[in-house]
C-alpha positions as CSV (number, residue, x, y, z in Angstrom):
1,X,43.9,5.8,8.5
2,X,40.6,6.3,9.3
3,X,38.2,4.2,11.3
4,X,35.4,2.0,10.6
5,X,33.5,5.0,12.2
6,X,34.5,7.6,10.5
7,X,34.2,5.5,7.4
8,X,30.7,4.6,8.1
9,X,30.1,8.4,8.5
10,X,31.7,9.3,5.2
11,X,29.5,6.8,3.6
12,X,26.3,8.6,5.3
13,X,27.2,12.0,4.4
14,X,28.4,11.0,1.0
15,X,24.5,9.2,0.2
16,X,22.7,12.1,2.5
17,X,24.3,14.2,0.1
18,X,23.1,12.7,-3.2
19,X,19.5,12.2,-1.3
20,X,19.7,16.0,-1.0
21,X,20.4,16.8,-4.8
22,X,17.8,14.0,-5.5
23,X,14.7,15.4,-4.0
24,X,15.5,19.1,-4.3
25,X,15.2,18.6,-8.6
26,X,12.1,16.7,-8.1
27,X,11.2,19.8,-6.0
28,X,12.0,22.0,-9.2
29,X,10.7,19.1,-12.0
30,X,8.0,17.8,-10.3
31,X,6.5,14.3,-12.1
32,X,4.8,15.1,-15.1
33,X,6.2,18.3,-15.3
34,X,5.3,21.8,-15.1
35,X,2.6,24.3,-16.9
36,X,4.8,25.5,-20.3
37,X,1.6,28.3,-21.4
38,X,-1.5,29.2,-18.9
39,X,-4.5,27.2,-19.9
40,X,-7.6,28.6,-19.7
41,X,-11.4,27.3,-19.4
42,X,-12.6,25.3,-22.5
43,X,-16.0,25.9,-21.8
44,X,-15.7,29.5,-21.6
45,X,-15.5,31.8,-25.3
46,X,-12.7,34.3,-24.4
47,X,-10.0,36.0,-26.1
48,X,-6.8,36.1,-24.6
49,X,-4.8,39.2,-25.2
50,X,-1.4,40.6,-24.4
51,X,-0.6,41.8,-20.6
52,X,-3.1,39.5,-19.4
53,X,-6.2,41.9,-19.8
54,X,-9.0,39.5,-20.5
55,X,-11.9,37.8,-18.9
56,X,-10.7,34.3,-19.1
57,X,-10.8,31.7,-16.3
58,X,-7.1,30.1,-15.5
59,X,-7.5,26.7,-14.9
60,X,-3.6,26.0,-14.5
61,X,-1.0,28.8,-14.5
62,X,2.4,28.2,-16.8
63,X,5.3,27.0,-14.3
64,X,3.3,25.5,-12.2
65,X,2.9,21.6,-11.3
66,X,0.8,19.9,-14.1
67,X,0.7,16.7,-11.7
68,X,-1.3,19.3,-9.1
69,X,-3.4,19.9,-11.4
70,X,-4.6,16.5,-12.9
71,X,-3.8,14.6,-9.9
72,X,-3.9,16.5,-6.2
73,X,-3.9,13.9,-4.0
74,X,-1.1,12.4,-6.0
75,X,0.8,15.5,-6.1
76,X,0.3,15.9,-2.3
77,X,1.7,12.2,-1.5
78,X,4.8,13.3,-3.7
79,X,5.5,16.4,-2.2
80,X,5.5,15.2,1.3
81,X,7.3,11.7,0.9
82,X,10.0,14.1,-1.7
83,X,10.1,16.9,1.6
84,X,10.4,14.4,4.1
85,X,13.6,12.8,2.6
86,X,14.9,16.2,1.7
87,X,14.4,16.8,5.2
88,X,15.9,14.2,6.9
89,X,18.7,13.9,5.1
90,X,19.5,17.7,5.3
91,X,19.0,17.2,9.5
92,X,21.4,14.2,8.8
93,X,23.8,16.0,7.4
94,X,23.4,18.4,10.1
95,X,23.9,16.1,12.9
96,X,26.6,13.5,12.0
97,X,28.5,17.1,11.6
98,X,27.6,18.3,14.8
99,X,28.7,15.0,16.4
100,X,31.9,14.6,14.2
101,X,33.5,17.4,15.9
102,X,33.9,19.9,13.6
103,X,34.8,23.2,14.0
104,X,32.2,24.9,11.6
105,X,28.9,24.1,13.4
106,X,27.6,27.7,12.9
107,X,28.3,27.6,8.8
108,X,27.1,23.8,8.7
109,X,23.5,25.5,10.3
110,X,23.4,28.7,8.5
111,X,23.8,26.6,5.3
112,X,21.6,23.6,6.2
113,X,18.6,26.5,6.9
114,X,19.1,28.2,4.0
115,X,19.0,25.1,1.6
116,X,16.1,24.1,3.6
117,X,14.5,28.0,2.7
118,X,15.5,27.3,-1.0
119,X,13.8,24.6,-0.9
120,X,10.6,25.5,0.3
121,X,10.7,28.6,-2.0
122,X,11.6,26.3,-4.8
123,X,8.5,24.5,-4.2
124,X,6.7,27.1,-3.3
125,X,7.5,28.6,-7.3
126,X,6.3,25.3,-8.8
127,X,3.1,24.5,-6.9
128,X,-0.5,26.5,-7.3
129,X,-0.6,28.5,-3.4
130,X,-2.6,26.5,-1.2
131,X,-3.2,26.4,2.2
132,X,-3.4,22.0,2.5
133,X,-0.3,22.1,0.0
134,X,1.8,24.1,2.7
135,X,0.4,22.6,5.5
136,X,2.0,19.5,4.2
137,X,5.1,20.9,3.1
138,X,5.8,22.4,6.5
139,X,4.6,19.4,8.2
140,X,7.3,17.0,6.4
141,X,9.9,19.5,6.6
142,X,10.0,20.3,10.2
143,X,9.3,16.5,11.3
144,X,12.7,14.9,11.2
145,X,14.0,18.0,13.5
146,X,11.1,17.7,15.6
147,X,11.5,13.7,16.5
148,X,15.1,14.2,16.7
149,X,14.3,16.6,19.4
150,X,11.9,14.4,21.0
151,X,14.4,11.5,20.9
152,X,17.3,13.7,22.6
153,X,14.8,14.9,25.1
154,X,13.4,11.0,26.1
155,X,17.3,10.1,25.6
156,X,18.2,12.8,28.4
157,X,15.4,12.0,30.5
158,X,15.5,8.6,30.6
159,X,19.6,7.7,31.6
């Protein structure tokens, strides 16, 4: 039978889990959606033909986040508070593994980096390239690594 412990654990990985799928299809469906056609310039008179070869100004390319586009600041706020749970639940994951014991600590890493990697390209696929959007991204990813390190160091240091 298992213990309270190992119940409590179960329980963590079990919601961690769910948090994961959670805020990865935000990631991919981002409120309000995404581009479904480029839209071009109202103001400017342009004809838009085939293999994009015309003089048209792209406002908002198709696939990419529409709430970006009306709302940055918005779209920001989302896309770090939706990383940083991604994040910390994936490091959760990670580190109620390590602790548990188990035997497949390399596999449990490889895998938690590259969902982490998927993520990040994920996001990277639905969100127009810039340098403040990546800067945040980056930012709320590594943080929940970073203070666990800084909590193991002080915890080390300070016995």
């Amino acid at each position: 039978m298992a213990s309270t412990s190992d119940k409590a654990r179960n329980t963590l990985l079990v919601v961690t889990t769910l948090i994961v799928a959670v805020t990865f299809q935000a990631a991919l469906n981002p409120p309000g959606g995404v581009w479904q056609d480029d839209r071009y310039d109202p103001e400017e008179n342009c004809t838009v033909v085939p293999a994009n070869l015309h003089n048209c100004t792209v406002i908002a390319r198709a696939g990419t986040s529409v709430l970006h586009s009306r709302a940055k600041i918005r779209y920001d706020t989302f896309i770090f508070v939706n990383t940083l749970a991604f994040s910390a639940a994936t490091s959760t994951i990670y580190f109620s593994l390590l602790e548990s014991g188990t035997s497949f600590r390399t596999e449990t890493l490889i895998s938690i980096y590259c969902m982490n990697f998927a993520y990040v390209a994920s996001v990277g696929a639905v969100q127009p390239q810039t340098p403040m959007t990546w800067a945040i991204i980056l930012g709320a990813l590594f943080a929940p690594y970073i203070f666990r390190l800084f909590a193991n160091i002080k915890s080390s240091c300070c016995k």
